[in-house]
C-alpha positions as CSV (number, residue, x, y, z in Angstrom):
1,X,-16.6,-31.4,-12.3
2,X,-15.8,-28.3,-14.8
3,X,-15.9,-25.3,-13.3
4,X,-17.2,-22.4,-15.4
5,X,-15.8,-19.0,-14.7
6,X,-18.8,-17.1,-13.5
7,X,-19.5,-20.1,-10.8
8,X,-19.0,-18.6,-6.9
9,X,-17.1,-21.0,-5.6
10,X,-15.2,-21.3,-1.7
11,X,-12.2,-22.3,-1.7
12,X,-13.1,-25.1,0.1
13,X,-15.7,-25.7,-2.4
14,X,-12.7,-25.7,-5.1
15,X,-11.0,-28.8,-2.3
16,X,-13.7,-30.7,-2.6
17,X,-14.2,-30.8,-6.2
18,X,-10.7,-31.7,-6.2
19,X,-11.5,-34.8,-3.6
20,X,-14.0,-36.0,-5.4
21,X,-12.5,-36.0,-8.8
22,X,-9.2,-37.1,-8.1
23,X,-8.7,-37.9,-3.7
24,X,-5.4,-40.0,-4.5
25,X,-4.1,-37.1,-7.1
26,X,-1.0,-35.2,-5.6
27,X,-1.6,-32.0,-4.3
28,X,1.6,-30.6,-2.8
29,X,4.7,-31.5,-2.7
30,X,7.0,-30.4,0.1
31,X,9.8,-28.4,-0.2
32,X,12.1,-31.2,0.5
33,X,10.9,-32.9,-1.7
34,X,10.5,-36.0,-0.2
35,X,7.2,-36.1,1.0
36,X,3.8,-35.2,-0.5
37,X,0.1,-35.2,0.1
38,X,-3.2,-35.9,-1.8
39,X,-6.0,-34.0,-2.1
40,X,-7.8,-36.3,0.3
41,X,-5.1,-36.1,3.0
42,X,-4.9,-32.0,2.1
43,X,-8.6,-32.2,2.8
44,X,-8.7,-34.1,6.3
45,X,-5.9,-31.1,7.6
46,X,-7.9,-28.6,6.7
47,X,-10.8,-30.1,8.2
48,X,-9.0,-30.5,11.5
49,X,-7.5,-27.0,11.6
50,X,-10.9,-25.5,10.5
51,X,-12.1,-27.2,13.8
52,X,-8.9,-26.1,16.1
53,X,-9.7,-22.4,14.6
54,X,-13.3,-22.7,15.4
55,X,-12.4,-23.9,19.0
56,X,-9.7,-20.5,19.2
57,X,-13.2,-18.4,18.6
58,X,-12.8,-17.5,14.6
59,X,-16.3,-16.8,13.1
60,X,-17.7,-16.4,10.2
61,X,-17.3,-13.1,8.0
62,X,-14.2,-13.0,10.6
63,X,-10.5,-11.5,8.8
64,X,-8.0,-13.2,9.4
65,X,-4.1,-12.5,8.2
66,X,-2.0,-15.3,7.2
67,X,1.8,-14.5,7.5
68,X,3.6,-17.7,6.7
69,X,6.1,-18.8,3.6
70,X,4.9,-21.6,0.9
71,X,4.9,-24.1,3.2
72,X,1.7,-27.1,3.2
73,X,0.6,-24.7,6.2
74,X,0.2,-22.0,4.1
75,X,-2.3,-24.0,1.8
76,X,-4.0,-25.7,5.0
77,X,-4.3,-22.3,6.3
78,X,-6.0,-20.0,3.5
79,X,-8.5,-23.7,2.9
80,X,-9.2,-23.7,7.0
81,X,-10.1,-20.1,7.3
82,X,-12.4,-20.5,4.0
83,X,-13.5,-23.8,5.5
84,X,-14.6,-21.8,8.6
85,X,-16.4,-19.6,6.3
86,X,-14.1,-16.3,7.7
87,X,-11.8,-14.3,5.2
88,X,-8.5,-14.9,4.7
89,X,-5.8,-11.9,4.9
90,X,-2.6,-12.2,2.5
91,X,-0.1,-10.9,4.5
92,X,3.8,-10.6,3.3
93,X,6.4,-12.4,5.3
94,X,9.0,-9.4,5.3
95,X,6.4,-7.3,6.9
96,X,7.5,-6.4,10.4
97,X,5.3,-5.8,13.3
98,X,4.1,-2.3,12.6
99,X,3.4,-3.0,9.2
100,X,1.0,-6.1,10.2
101,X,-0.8,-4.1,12.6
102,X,-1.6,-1.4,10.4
103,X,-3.2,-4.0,8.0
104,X,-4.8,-6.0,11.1
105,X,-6.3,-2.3,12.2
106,X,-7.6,-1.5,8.5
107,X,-9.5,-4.7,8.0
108,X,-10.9,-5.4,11.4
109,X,-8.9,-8.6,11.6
110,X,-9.8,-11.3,14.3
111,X,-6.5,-12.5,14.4
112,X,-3.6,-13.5,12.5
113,X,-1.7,-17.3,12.0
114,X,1.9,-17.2,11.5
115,X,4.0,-20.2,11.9
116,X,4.9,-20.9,15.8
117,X,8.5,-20.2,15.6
118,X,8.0,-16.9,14.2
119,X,5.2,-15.5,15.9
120,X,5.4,-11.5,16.0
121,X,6.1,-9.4,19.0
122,X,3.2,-7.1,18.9
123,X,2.5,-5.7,22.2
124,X,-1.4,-6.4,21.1
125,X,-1.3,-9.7,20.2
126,X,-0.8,-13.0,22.4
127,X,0.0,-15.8,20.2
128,X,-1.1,-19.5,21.4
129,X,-0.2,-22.7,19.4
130,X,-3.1,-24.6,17.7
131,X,-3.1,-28.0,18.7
132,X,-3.0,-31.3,16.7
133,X,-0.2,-31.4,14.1
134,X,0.1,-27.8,13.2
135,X,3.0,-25.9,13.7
136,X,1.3,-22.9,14.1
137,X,0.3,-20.0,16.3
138,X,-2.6,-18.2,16.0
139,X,-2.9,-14.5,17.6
140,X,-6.3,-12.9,18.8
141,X,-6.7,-8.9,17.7
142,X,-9.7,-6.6,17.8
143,X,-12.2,-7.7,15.6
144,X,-14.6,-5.6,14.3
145,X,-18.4,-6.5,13.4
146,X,-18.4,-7.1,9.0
147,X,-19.7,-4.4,7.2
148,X,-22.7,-5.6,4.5
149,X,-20.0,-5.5,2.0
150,X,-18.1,-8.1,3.5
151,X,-21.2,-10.9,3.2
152,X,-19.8,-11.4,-0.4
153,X,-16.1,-11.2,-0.1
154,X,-13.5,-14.0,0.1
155,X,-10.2,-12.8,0.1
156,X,-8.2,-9.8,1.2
157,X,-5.2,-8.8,-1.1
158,X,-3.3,-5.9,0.0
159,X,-1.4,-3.5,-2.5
160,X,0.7,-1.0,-2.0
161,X,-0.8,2.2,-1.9
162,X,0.5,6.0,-3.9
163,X,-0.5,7.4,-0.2
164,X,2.0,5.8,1.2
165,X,-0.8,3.0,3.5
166,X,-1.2,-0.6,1.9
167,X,-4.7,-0.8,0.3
168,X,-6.9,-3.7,0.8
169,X,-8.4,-5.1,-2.5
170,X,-11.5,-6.9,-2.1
171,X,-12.3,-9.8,-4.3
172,X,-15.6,-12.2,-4.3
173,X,-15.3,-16.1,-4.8
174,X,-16.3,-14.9,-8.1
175,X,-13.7,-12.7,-9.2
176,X,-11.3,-15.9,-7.6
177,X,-12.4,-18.4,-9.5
178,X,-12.5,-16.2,-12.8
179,X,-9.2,-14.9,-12.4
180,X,-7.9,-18.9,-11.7
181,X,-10.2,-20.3,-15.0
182,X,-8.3,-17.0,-16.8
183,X,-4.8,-18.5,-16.2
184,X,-5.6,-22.2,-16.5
185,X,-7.1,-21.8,-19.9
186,X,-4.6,-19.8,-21.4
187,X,-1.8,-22.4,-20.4
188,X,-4.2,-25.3,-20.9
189,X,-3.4,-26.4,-17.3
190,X,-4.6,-30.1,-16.5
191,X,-4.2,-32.3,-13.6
192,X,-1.4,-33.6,-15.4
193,X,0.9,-30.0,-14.9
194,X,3.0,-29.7,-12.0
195,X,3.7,-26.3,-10.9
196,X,6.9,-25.0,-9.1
197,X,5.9,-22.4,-6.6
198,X,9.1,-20.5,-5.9
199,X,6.8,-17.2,-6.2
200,X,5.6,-16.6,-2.5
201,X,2.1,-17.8,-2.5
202,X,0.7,-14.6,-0.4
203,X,1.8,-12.5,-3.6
204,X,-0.8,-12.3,-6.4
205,X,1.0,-13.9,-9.1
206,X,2.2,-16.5,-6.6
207,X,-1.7,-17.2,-5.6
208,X,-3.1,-17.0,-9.3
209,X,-0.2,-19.1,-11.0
210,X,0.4,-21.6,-8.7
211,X,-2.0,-22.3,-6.1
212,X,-5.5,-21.1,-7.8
213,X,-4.3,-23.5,-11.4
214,X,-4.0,-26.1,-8.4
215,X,-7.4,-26.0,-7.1
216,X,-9.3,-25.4,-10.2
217,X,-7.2,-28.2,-12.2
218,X,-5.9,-30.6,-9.9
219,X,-2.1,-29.9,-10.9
220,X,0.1,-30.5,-8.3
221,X,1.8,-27.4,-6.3
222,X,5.8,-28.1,-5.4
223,X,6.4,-25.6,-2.2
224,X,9.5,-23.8,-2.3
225,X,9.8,-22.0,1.2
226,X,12.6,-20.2,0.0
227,X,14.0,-19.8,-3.7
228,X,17.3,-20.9,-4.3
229,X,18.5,-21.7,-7.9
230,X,20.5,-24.9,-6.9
231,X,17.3,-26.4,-5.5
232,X,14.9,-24.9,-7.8
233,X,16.9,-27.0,-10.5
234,X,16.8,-29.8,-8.5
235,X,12.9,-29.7,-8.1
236,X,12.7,-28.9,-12.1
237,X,14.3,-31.8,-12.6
238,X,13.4,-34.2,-9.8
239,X,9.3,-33.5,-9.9
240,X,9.2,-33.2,-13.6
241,X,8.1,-29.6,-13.3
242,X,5.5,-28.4,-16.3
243,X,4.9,-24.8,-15.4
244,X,7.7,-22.2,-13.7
245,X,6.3,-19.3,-12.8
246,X,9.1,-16.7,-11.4
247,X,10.4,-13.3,-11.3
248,X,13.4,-11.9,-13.4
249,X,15.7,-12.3,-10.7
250,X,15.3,-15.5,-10.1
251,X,15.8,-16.6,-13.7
252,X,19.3,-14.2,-13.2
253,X,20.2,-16.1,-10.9
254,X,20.1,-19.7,-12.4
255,X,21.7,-18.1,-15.7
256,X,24.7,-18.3,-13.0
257,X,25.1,-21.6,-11.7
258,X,27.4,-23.5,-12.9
259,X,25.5,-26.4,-14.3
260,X,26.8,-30.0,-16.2
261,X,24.8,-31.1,-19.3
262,X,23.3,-34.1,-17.1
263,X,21.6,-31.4,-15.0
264,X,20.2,-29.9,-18.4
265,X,16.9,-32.5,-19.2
266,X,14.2,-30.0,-18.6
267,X,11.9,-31.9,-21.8
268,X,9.2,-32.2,-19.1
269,X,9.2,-28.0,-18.4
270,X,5.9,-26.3,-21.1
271,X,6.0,-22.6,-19.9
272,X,8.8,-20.4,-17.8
273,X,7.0,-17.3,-16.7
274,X,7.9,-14.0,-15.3
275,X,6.2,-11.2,-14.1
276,X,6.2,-8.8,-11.6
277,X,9.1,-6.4,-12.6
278,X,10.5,-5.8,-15.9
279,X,12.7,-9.0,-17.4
280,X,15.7,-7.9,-19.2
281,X,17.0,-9.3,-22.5
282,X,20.2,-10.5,-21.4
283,X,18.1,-12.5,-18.7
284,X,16.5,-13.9,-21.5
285,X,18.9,-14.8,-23.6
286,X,21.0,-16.0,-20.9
287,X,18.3,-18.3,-20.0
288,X,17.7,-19.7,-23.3
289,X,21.6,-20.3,-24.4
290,X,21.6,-22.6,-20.4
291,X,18.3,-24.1,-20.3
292,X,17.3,-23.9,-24.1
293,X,13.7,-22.6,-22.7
294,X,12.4,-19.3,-23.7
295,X,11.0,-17.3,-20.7
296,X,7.3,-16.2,-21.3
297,X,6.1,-12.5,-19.4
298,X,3.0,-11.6,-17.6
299,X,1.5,-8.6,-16.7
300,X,-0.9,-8.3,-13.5
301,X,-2.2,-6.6,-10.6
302,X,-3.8,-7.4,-7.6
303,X,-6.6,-5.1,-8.8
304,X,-7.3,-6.8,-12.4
305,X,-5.7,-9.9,-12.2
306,X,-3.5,-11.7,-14.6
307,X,-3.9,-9.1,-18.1
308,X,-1.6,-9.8,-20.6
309,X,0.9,-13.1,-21.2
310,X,3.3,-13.7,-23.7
311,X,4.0,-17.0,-24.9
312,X,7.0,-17.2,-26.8
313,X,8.1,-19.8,-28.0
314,X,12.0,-18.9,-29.7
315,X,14.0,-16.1,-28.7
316,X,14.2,-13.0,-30.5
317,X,10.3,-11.0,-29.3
318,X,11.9,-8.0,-27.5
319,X,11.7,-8.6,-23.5
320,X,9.7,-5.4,-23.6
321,X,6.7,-7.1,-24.8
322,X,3.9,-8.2,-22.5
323,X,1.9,-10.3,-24.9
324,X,-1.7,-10.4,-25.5
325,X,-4.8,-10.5,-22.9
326,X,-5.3,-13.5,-21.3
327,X,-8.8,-15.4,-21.9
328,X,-11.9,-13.4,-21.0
329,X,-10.0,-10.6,-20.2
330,X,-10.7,-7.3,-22.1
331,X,-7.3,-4.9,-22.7
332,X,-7.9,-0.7,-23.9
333,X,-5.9,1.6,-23.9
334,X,-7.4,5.0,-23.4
335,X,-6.2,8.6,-23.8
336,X,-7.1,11.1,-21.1
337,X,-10.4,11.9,-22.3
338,X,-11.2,8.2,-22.3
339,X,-11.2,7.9,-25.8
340,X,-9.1,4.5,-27.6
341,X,-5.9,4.8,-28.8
342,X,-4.5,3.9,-32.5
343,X,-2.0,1.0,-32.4
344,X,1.7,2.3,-31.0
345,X,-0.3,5.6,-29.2
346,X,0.7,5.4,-25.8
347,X,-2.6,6.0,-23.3
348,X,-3.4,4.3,-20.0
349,X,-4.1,0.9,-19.7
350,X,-7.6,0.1,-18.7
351,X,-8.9,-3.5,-18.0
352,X,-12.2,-5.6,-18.5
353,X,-13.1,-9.0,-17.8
354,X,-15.0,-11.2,-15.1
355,X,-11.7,-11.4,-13.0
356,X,-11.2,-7.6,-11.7
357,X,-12.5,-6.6,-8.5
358,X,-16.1,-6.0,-7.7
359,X,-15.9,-4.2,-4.6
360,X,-12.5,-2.2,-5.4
361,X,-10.3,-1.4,-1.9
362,X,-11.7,-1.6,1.0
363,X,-13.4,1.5,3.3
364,X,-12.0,3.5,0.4
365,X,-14.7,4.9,-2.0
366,X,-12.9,8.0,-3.5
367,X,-9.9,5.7,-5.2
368,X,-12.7,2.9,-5.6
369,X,-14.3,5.4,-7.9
370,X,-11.5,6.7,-9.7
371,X,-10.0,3.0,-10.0
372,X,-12.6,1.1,-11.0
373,X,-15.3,2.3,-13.4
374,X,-18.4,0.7,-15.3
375,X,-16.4,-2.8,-14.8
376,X,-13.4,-1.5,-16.0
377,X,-10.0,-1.1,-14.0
378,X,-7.9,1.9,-15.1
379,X,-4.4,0.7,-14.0
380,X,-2.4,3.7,-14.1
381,X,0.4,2.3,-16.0
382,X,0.7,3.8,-19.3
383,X,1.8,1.9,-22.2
384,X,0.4,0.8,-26.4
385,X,-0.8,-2.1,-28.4
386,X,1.5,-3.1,-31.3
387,X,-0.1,-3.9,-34.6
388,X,-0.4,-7.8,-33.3
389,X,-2.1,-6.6,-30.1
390,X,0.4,-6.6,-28.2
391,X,0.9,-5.1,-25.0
392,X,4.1,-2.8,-23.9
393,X,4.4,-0.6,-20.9
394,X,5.7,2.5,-21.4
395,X,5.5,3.9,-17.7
396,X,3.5,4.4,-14.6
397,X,1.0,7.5,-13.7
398,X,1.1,5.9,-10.0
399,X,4.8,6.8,-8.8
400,X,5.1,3.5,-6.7
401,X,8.9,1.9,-7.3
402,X,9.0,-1.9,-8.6
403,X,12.1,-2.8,-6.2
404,X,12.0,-7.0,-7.5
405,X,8.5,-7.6,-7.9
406,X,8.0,-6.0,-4.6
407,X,6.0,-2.8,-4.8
408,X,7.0,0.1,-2.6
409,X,5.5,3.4,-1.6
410,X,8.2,6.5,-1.7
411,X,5.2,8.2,0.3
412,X,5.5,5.3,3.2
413,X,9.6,4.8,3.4
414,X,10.0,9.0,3.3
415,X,7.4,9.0,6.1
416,X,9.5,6.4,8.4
417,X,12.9,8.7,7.8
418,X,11.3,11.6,8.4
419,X,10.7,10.3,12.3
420,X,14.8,10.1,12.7
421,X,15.6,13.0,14.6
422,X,18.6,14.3,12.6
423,X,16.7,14.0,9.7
424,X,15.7,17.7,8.5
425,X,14.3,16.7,4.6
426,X,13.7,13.7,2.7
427,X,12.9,12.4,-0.4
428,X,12.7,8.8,-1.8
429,X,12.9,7.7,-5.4
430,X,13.3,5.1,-7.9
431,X,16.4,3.9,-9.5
432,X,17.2,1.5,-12.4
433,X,18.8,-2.0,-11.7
434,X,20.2,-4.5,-13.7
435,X,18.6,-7.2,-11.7
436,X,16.0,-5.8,-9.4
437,X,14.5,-3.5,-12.1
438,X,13.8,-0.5,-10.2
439,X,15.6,0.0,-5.9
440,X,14.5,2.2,-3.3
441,X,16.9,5.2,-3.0
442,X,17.0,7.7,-0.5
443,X,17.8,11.2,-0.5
444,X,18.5,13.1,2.7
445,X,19.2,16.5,4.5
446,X,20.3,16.1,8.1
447,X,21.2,17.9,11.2
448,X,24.1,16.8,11.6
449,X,26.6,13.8,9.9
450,X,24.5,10.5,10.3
451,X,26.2,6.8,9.0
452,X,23.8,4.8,6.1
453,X,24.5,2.0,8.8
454,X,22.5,4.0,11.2
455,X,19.5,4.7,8.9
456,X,19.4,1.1,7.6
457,X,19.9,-0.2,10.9
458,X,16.4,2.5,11.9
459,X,14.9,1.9,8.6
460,X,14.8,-2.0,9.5
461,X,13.4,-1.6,12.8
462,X,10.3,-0.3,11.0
463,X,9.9,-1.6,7.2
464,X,10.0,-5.0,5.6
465,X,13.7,-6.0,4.0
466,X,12.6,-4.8,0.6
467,X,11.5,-1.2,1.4
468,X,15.0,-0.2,3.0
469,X,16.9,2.0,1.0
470,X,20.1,0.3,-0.9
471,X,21.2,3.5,-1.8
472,X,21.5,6.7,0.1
473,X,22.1,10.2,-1.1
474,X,23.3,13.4,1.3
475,X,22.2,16.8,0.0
476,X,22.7,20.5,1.7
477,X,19.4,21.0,-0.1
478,X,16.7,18.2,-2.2
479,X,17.0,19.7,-5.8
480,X,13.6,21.5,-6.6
481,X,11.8,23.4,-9.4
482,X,10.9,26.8,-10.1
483,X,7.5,25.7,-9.3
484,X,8.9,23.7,-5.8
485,X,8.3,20.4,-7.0
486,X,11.5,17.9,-6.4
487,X,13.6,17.2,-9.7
488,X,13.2,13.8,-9.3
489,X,16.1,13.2,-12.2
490,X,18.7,15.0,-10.4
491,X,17.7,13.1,-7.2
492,X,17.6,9.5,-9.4
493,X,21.4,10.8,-10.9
């Protein structure tokens, strides 16, 4: 069966496909390594969790989160709820329990699945195991009844937000299946590519690199709960890995093991890809001069999919450059009046193509309308095309800070230290890292002398691992303007 990019396709109808082309074909490969299932077998858990969620009262149209790492429950999970004709709910594993309920409130969730063992204590929720094989709980919330909207929607992806609240993008099995035919064309994947999902699934790149090329293709998906560069060599090697998709600090940190040159056949490996925070050129060349692979760099969003990849194939393109649109997808950049931009003019980036959003954020029609305009998605990241038409970012109008790949709200983490009692003023910012790209620092006037192990230790209590502050900053008074706006330079110094 080819799928053509403009076809509305379930999840589960994507499964099928899958079934009938190939049933024995590998689908997943556990993280171990050592065991793996077919399509077919993938197909009969679904089935039997879509039933064991049924039984546990999930309904069509119903949201449901999904909290677990890339594990085969993960897969059997988002393919169940789709199965069961409800809507699944990306939902990142760091997030602690206030941060899942705010989600759960904003989308009217029915409930959330999370892996048994590590079920959150929200005073709300009471979490029962689903029966059968699973290894998995599933919590009851409030649903709400679907608005109309919600009749054409099959997946939830939540983004960080420059009000500080995660925003819910909606996307149709449309927009899906566009944005997974976008990436599988441009990398020519076939069922004969096997993928390395170190990226967590439940992150957009994660999804549209590594589990949508799956579906769509029939490549098979090698779960990595939890990156590690010893084992992520391992797998490389081991499963004959085609495509790597990861972040720069992940390459980083395989430029540092200490490797012997029978560890080094990597002949089977087409594309190493990073995204999600900027990759530096020492990463790069470190990579190539261990590994003799040049890493490739995508540029995405939630919002507009995957935009821009560069395939490289030697070293030597500046790690600056984001490479050219991927197929079907339509790249401007725009000056404030909305007019183009001559090659090397820096203007906003603005995005077209069959994979961005239909519906925009969800119960949010002011930043729909501003966001998304006559099928276009205006970014907010400023940045130029080179001669060649390619794309390089030259900064962000949305002030959100790019701590790893991980985005994070200044608005949100100034909001949580602000409820600490000897805190008197706050301000968070951005600051450059050599790995990281960008971490979350925080600048403070207090009442009184307060420890950073105090405020980390507070800070934990209420936001996921990569919003805490790694660096703290005490001030009689937060540096301001003539005008009263913060000097955000003096606070980054």
């Amino acid at each position: 069966m080819t799928i053509e990019p403009s076809q509305s396709l379930s999840f589960a109808d994507l499964l099928q496909a899958r079934v009938e082309a190939h049933p024995e074909h590998v689908a997943l490969v556990h993280p171990s390594g050592q065991q793996s299932l077919s399509f077919l077998e993938l197909s009969q858990k679904v089935e039997a969790l879509a039933s064991e969620l049924q039984r546990h009262g999930v309904q069509p149209l119903d949201r449901v989160g999904i909290q677990l790492p890339n594990r085969v429950e993960f897969v059997v999970s988002l393919l169940a709820l789709s199965q069961a004709k409800a809507i699944p709910v990306l939902l990142d594993t760091s997030y602690q329990a206030n941060e899942v309920r705010t989600i759960l409130e904003d989308c009217g969730a029915a409930g959330v699945l999370t892996l048994s063992s590590h079920g959150k204590s929200l005073d709300e929720i009471s979490f029962a195991e689903l029966g059968g094989e699973f290894s998995l709980s599933f919590g009851a919330w409030q649903r709400t009844e679907p608005e109309d909207v919600l009749h054409n929607v099959a997946l939830f992806k939540y983004t960080s937000g420059s009000t500080g609240v995660p925003k819910g993008v909606l996307l149709t099995a449309a927009d899906i299946v566009a944005e997974g035919v976008n990436v599988s064309e441009t990398l020519q994947v076939t069922s004969d590519d096997v993928l390395l999902g170190g990226v967590p699934l439940f992150h957009s790149y994660g999804f549209d690199f590594c589990l949508m090329p799956m579906l769509l293709t029939g490549a098979t998906l090698v779960l990595m709960e939890r990156f590690l560069p010893r084992p992520a060599l391992r797998h490389l090697q081991e499963q004959k890995v085609t495509i790597f998709p990861a972040v720069p600090f992940m390459f980083d940190l395989m430029t540092r093991l200490p490797v012997e040159p029978d560890e080094l056949e990597l002949s089977s490996l087409r594309y190493c890809i990073s995204a999600a925070a900027p990759l530096s050129a020492r990463t790069v060349r470190r990579f190539y001069k261990t590994f003799q692979h040049v890493i490739c760099q995508n540029y995405g969003s939630s919002e507009a999919g995957a935009i821009t990849l560069e395939i490289r194939r030697k070293p030597g393109v500046p790690s600056t450059c984001l490479g050219k649109p991927l197929h079907r997808v339509v790249l401007k950049i725009l000056d404030e009046e909305g007019n183009p931009q001559a090659p090397g003019a820096v203007g906003e980036v603005v995005v077209g193509g069959p994979q961005v959003s239909t519906f925009g954020y969800y119960r949010d029609a002011e930043l729909t309308a501003s966001t998304f305009r006559d099928g276009f998605c205006y970014t907010g990241d400023l940045g130029y095309l080179d001669e060649n038409g390619d794309l390089f970012l030259s900064g962000r109008k949305k002030n959100l800070i790019n701590a790893g790949g991980k985005k994070v709200s200044p608005t949100e983490v100034e909001g949580v230290l602000a409820e600490h009692p000897d805190v008197q003023d706050v301000a968070v910012v951005g600051v450059e890292d050599e790995v990281l790209g960008e971490v979350v620092k925080a600048c403070l006037v207090t009442a009184k002398e307060v420890s950073v192990e105090e405020l980390v230790t507070f800070c934990k209590e209420r936001l996921a691992g990569y919003k805490v502050p790694q660096k703290w900053s005490f001030w009689n008074d937060l540096p301001r303007t003539r005008v009263g706006k913060l000097d955000t330079a003096r606070l980054k110094g």
